[in-house]
One Martini backbone bead per residue (centre of mass of N, CA, C, O) as a GRO file, in nm:
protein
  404
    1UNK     BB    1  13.658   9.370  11.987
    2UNK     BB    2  13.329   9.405  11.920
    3UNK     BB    3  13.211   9.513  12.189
    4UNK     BB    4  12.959   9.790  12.307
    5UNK     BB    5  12.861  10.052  12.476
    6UNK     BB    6  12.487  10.089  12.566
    7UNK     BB    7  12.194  10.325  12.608
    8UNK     BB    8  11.887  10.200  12.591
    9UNK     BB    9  11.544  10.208  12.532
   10UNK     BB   10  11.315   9.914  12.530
   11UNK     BB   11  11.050   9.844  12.333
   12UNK     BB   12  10.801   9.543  12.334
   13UNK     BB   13  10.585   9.427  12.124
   14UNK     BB   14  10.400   9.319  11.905
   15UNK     BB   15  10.265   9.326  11.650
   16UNK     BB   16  10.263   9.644  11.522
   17UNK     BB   17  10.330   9.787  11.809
   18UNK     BB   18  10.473  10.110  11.768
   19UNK     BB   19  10.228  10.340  11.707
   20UNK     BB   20  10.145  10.318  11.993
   21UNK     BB   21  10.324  10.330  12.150
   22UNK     BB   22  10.482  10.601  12.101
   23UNK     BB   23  10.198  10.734  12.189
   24UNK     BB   24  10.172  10.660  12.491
   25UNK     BB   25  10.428  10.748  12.573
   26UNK     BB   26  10.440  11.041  12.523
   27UNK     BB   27  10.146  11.101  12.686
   28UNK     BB   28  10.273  11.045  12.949
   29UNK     BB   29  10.535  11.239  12.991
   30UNK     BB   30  10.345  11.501  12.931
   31UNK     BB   31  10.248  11.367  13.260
   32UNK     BB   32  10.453  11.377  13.414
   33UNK     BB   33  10.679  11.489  13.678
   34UNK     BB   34  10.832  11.601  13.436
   35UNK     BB   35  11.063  11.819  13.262
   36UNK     BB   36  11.021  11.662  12.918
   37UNK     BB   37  11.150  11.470  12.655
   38UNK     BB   38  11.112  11.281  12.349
   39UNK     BB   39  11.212  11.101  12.105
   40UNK     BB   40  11.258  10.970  11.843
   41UNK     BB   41  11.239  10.671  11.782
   42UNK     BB   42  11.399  10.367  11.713
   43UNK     BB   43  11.304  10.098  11.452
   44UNK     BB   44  11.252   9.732  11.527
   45UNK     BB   45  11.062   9.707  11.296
   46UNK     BB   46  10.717   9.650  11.439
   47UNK     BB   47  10.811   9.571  11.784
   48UNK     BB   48  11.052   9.823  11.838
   49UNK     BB   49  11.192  10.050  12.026
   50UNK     BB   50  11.414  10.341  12.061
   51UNK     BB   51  11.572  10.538  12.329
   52UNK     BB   52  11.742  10.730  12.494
   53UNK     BB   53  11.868  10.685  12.802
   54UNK     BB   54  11.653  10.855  13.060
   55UNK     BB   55  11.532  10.767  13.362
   56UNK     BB   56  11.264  10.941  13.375
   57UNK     BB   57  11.140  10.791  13.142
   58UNK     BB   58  11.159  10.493  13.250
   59UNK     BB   59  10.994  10.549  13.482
   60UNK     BB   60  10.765  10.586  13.296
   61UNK     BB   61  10.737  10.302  13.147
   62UNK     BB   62  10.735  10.085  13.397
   63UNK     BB   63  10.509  10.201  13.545
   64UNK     BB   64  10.295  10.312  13.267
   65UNK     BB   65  10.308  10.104  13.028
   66UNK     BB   66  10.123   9.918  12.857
   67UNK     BB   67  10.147   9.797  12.574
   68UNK     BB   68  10.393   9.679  12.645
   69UNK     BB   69  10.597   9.386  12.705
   70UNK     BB   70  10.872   9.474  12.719
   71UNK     BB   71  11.118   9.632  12.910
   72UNK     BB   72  11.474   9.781  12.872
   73UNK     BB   73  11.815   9.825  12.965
   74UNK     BB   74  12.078   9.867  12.742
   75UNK     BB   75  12.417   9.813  12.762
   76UNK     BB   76  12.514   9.583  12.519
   77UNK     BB   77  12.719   9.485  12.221
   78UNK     BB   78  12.763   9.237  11.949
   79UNK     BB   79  12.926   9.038  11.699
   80UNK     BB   80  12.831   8.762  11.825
   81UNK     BB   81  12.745   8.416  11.724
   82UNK     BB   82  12.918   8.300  11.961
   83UNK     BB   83  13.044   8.189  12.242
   84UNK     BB   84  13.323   8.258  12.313
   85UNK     BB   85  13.312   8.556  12.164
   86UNK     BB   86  13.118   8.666  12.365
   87UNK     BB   87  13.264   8.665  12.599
   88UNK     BB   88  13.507   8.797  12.537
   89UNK     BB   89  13.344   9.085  12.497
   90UNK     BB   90  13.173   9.117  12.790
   91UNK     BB   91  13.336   9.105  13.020
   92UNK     BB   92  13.507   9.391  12.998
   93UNK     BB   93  13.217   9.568  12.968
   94UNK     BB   94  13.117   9.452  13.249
   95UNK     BB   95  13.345   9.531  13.437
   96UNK     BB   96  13.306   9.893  13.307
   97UNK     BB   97  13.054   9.880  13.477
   98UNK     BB   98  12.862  10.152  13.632
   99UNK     BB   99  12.549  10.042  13.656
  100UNK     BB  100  12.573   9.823  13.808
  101UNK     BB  101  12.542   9.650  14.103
  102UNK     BB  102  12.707   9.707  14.407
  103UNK     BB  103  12.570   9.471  14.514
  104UNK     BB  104  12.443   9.186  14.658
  105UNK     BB  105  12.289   8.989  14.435
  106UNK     BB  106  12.048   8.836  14.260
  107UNK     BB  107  12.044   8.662  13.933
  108UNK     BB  108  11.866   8.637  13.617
  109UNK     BB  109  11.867   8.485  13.274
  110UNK     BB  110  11.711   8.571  12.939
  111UNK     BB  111  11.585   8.488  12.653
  112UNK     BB  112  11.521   8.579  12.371
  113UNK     BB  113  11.577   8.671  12.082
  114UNK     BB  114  11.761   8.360  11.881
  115UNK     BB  115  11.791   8.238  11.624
  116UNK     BB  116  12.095   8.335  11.469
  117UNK     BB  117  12.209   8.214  11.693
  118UNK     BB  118  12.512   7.931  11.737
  119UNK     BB  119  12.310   7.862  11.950
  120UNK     BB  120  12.148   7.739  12.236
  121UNK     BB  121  11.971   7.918  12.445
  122UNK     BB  122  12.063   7.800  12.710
  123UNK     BB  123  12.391   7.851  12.635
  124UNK     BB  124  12.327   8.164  12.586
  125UNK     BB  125  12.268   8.189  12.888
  126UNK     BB  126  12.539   8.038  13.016
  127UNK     BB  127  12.753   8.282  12.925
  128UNK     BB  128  12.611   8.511  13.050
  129UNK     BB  129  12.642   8.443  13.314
  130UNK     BB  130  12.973   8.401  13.337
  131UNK     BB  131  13.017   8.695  13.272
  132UNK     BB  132  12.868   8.833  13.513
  133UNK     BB  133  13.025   8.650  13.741
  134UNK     BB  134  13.315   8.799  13.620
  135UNK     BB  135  13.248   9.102  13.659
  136UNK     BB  136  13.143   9.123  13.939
  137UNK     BB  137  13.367   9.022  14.060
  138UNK     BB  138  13.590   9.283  13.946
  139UNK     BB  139  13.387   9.461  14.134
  140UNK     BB  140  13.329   9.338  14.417
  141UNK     BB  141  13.084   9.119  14.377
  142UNK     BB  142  12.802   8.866  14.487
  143UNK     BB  143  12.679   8.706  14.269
  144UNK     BB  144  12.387   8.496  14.202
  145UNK     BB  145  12.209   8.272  14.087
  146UNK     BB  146  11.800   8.315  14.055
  147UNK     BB  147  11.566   8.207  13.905
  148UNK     BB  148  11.324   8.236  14.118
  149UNK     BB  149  11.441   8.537  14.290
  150UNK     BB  150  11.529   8.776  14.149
  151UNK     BB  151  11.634   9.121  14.125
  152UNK     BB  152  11.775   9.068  13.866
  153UNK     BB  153  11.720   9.105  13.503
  154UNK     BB  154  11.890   8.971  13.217
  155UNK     BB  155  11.860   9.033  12.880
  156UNK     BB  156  11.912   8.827  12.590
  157UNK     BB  157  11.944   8.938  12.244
  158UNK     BB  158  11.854   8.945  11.894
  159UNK     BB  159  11.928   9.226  11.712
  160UNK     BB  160  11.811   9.420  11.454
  161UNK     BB  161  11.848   9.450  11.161
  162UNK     BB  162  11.956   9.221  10.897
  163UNK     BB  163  12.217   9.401  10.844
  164UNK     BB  164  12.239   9.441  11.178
  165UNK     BB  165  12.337   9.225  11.383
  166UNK     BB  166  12.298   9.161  11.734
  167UNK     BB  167  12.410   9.115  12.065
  168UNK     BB  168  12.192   9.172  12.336
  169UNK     BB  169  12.274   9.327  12.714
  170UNK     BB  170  11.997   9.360  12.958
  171UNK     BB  171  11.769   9.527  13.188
  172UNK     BB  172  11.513   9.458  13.318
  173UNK     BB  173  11.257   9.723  13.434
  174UNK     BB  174  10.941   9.599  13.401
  175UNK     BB  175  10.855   9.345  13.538
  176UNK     BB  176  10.837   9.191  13.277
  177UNK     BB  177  10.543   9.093  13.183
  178UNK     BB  178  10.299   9.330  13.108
  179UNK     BB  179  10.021   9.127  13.102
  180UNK     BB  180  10.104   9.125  13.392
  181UNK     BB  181   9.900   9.285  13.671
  182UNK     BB  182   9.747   9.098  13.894
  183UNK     BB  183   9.390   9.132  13.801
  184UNK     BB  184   9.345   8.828  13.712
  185UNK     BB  185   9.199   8.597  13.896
  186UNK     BB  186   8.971   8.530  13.641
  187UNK     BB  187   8.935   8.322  13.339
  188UNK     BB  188   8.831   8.347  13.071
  189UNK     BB  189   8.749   8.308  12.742
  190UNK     BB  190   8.959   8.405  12.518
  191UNK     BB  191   9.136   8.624  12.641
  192UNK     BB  192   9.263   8.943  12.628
  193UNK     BB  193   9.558   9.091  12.679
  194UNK     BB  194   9.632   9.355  12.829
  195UNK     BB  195   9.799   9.476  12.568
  196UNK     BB  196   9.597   9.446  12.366
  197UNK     BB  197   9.369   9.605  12.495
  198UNK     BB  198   9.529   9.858  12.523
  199UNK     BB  199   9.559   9.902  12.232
  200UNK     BB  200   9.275   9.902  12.124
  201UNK     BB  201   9.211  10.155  12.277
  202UNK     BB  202   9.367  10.326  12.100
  203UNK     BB  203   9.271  10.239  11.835
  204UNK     BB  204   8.980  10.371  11.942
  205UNK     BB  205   9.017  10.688  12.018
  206UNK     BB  206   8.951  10.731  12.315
  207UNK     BB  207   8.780  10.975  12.507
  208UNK     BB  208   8.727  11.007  12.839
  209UNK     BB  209   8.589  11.265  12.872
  210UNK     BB  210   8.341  11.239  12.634
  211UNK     BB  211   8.344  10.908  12.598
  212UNK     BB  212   8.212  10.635  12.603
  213UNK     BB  213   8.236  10.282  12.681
  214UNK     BB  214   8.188   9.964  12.554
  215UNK     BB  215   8.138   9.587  12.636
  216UNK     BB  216   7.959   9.351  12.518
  217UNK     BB  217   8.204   9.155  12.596
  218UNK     BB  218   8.361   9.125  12.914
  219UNK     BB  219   8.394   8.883  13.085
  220UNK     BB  220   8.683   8.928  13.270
  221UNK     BB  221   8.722   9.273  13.214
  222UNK     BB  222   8.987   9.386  13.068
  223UNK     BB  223   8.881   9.657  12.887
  224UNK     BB  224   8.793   9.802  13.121
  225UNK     BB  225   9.009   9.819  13.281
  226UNK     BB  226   9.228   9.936  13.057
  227UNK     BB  227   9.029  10.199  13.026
  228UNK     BB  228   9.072  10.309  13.306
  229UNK     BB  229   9.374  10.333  13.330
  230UNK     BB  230   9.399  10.497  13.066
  231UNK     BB  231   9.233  10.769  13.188
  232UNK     BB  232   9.444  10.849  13.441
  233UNK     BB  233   9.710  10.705  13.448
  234UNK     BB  234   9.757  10.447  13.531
  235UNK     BB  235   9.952  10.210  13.713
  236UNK     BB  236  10.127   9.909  13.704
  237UNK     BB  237  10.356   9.974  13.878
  238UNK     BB  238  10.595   9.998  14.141
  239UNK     BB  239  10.917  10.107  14.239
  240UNK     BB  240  10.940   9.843  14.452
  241UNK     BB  241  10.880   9.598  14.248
  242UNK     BB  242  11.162   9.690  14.107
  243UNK     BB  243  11.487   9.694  13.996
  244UNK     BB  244  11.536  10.007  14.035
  245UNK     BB  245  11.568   9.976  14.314
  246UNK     BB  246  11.944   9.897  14.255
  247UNK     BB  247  11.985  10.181  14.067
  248UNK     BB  248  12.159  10.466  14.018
  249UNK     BB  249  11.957  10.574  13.810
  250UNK     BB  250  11.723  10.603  14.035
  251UNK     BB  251  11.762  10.697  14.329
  252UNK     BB  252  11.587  11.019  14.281
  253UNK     BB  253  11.334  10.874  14.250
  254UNK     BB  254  11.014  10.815  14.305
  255UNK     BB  255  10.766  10.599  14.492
  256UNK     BB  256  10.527  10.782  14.349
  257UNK     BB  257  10.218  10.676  14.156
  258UNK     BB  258  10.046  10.885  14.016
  259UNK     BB  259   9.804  10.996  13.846
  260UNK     BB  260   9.835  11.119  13.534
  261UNK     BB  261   9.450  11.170  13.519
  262UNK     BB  262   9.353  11.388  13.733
  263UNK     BB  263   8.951  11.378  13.738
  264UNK     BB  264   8.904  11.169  13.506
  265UNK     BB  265   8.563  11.020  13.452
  266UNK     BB  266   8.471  10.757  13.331
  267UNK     BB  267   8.224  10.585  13.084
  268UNK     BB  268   8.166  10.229  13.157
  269UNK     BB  269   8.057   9.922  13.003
  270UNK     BB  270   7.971   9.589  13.132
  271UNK     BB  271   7.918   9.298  12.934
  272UNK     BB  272   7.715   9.013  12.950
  273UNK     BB  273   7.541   8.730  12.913
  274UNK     BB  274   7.624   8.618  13.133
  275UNK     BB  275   7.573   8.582  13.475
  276UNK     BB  276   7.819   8.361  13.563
  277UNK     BB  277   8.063   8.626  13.472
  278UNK     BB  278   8.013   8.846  13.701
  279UNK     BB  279   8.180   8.771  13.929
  280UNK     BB  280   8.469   8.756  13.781
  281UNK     BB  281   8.438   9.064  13.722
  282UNK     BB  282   8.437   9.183  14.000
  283UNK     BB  283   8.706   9.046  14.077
  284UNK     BB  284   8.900   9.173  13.922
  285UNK     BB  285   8.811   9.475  13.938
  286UNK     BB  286   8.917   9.440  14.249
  287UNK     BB  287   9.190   9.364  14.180
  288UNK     BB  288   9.222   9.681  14.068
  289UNK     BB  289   9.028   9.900  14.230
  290UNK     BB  290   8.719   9.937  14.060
  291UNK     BB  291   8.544   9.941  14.349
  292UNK     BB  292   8.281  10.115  14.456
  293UNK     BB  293   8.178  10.450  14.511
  294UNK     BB  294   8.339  10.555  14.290
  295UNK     BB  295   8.249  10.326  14.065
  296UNK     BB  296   7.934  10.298  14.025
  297UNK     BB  297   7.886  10.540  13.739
  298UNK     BB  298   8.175  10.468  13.573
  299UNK     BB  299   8.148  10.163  13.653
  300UNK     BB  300   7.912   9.949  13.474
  301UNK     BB  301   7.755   9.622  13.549
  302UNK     BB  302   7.582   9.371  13.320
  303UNK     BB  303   7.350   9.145  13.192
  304UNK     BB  304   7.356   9.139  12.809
  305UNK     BB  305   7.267   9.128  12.539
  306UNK     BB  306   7.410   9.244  12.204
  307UNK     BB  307   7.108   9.169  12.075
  308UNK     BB  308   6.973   9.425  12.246
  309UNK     BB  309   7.121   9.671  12.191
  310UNK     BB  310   7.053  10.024  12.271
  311UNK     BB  311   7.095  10.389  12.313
  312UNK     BB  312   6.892  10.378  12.572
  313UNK     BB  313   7.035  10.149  12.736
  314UNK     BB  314   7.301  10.294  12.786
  315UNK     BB  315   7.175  10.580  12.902
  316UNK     BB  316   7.045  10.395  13.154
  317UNK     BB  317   7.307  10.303  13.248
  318UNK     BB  318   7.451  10.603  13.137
  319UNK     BB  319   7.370  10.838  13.204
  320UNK     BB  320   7.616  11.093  13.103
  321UNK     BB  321   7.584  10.990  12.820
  322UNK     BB  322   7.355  11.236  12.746
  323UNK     BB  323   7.646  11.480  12.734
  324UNK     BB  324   7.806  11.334  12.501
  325UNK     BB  325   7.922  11.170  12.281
  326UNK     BB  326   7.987  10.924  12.065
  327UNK     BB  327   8.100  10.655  12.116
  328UNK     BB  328   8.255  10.296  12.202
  329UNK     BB  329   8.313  10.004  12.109
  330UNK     BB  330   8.510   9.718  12.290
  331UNK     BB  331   8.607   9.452  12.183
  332UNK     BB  332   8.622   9.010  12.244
  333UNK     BB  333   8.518   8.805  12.036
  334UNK     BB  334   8.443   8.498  11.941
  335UNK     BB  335   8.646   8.258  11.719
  336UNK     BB  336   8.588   7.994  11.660
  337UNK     BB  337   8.750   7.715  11.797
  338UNK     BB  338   8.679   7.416  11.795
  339UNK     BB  339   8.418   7.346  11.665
  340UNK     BB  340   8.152   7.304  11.496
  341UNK     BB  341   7.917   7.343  11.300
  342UNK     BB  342   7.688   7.457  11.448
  343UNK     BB  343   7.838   7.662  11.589
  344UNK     BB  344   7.943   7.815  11.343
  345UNK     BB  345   7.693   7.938  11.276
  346UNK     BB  346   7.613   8.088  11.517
  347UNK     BB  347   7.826   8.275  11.524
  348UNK     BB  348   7.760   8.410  11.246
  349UNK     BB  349   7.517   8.525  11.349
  350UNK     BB  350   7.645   8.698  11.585
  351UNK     BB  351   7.791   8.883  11.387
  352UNK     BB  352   7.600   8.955  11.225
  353UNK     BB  353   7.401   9.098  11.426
  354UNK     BB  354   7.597   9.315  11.563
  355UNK     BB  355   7.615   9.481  11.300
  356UNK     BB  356   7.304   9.547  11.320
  357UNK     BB  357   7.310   9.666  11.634
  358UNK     BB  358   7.569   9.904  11.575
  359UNK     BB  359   7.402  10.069  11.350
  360UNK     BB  360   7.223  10.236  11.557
  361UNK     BB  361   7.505  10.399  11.647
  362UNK     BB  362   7.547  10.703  11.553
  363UNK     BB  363   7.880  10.796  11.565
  364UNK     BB  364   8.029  10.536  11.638
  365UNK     BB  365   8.217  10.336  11.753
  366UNK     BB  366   8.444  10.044  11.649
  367UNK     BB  367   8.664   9.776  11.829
  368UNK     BB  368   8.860   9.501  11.746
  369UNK     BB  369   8.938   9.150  11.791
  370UNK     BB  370   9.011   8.877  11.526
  371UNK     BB  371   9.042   8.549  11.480
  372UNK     BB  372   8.783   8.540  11.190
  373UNK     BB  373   8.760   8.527  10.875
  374UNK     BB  374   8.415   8.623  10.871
  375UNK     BB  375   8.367   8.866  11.065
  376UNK     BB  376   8.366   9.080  10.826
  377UNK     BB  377   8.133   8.978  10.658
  378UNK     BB  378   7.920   8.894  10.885
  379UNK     BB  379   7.918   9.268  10.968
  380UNK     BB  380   7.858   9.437  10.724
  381UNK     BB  381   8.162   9.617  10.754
  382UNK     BB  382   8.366   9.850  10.674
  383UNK     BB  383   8.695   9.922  10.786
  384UNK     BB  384   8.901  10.199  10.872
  385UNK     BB  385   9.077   9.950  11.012
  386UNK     BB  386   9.333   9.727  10.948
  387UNK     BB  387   9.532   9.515  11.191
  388UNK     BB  388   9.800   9.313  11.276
  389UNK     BB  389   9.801   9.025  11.502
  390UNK     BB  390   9.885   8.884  11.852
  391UNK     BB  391   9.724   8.640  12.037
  392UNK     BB  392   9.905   8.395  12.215
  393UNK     BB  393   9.950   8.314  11.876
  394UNK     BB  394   9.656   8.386  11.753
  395UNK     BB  395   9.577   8.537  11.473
  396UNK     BB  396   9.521   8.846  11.363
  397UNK     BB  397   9.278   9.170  11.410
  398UNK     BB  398   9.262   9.505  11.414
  399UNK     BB  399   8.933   9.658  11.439
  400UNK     BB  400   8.795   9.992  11.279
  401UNK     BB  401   8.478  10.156  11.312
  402UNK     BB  402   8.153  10.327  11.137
  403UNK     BB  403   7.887  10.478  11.229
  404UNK     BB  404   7.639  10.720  11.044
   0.00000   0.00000   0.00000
């Protein structure tokens, strides 16, 4: 046999995404209710983090983790690349695993990364489910297959580096897709994913307590939402949601998700030209708790063209910013896919312009995500950071300037 039982935290993000997440993760834990510390995490490639799996971490990485994609706690590994001989080490390695739920529940399985696995995805699901429901059996539990509606979803992927490849089967404990957080009502033009957004506000190293942030282009709201929620260390899942209260390795563990940085009151400007995407970006807003009288002077939506911004008009939209540092402007521009020449035209004056408008305030920075690769030539500004990613299938770069 070659399977033996493994027990990681499996955090899983874009391309590129490890030191963002690792970073997120550490200022996470080091403000949870626990008195934990981290370790260094082990990296496969350059978009999953590993480590020693740990429960009161993982309820932090679950409930509040953004840039990351998928959590997992990877339970078992294999180095079989076949369905038959598959099966053959899975079941007795999951039949004396007691972390599994010990109750009756429904259950689907979903595959990951598994492109050098010797069968295809459909099989590779259909024998991992097999295996499941002979382990759950030999430990007197009746579990049921239900894609629809699972308690329980299981993730098989080909994991490891190049070198060292293996079958690994763990159990979703983040609650699926991590970009999915339920706030986004109305879906505006080239939406950029929320873990992506987070990822962005990242690295564009802002400080909330110091520095305001603006987004010239907020269309549905998203970089407002997740600078907002990272800003005083909002929950994106609540553990009634996830299906860590069903395993025993949680159930000591809080029901309440609160801000991890209480007190901290942001300074956030949504901006869009279009005065027709301000109800989307309100409705957005509101699904996500971020509007009332709590945040009416935090967090202020204007329609404003970004080629008329200047620093006078931030501080009379936002007073507090005239006490702050010079802040950070984080957007995702329109990329002209699929445009005509004329528009393409237009598009890069428009890129021309906002370099020339955005060098108007000194000291302030600006990051953004694009997907059009004449927008460095034509936005006029050498990048103090270029970083490759991909927003749904779209490959792009994640630029980071300074204005001085």
């Amino acid at each position: 046999m070659s399977a033996h039982r493994c027990d990681e935290l499996r955090l899983t993000g874009s391309g590129g995404a490890n030191r963002v997440m690792e970073a997120e993760f550490k200022r996470l834990v080091m403000r949870s209710p626990f008195d934990i510390r981290v370790e260094k995490p082990k990296r496969e490639g350059e978009a999953t983090l590993l480590y020693p799996f740990e429960a009161r971490a993982a309820w932090v990485a679950a409930c509040y983790h953004r840039t990351s994609s998928r959590i997992t706690w990877d339970l078992c590994s294999s180095d079989a690349v076949r369905l038959e001989p598959l099966f053959a080490d899975l079941v007795p390695v999951l039949s004396a695993d007691d972390r599994l739920p010990d109750e009756n529940l429904p259950f689907s399985v979903e595959v990951g990364s598994a492109s050098d696995f010797e069968a295809s995805p459909l099989q590779l699901r259909g024998v991992v489910k097999n295996a499941l429901v002979e382990a759950f059996a030999a430990r007197g539990v009746a579990a049921e297959l239900d894609a629809e509606s699972p308690d329980i979803v299981f993730v098989v992927r080909r994991a490891g580096i190049p070198e060292t490849r293996h079958t690994c089967v763990g159990i979703d404990i983040g609650g699926g897709a991590r970009h999915r957080r339920g706030a986004r009502v109305a879906m505006g033009p080239a939406p950029l994913r929320e873990t992506m957004a987070a990822q962005l506000i990242m690295l564009s190293r802002w400080d909330a307590r110091t520095e305001p942030l603006v987004d010239p282009m907020a269309g549905g709201g998203t970089i407002p939402i997740e600078a907002a929620g990272l800003a005083v260390g909002a929950a994106i899942r609540k553990p009634m949601d996830l299906p860590i209260g069903r395993l025993t390795a949680f159930e000591d563990l809080p029901i309440q998700t609160p801000d991890l940085f209480p007190g901290t009151v942001p300074r956030i400007l949504a901006l869009d030209v279009d005065p027709e995407r301000i109800p989307a970006m309100v409705g957005n807003l509101r699904a996500a708790g971020l509007t009332g009288p709590a945040y009416s002077r935090s967090l202020v939506i204007a329609d404003q063209d970004v080629r008329l911004l200047t620093p006078e008009y931030v501080h009379r939209m936002l007073p507090a910013a005239h006490d702050m540092k010079p802040g950070v402007f984080c957007f995702n521009p329109p990329y002209g896919v699929r445009m005509s020449a004329g528009d393409e035209k237009r598009l890069l004056a428009l890129y021309s312009d906002m370099g020339r408008v955005l060098s108007r305030f000194s000291g302030w920075r600006a990051a953004c995500f694009v997907a059009n690769p004449r927008f460095e030539e034509m936005f006029g500004h050498a990048p103090v950071m270029t970083k490759p990613a991909t927003n749904a299938e779209l490959r792009g770069n994640f630029l980071v300037y300074e204005f001085r």
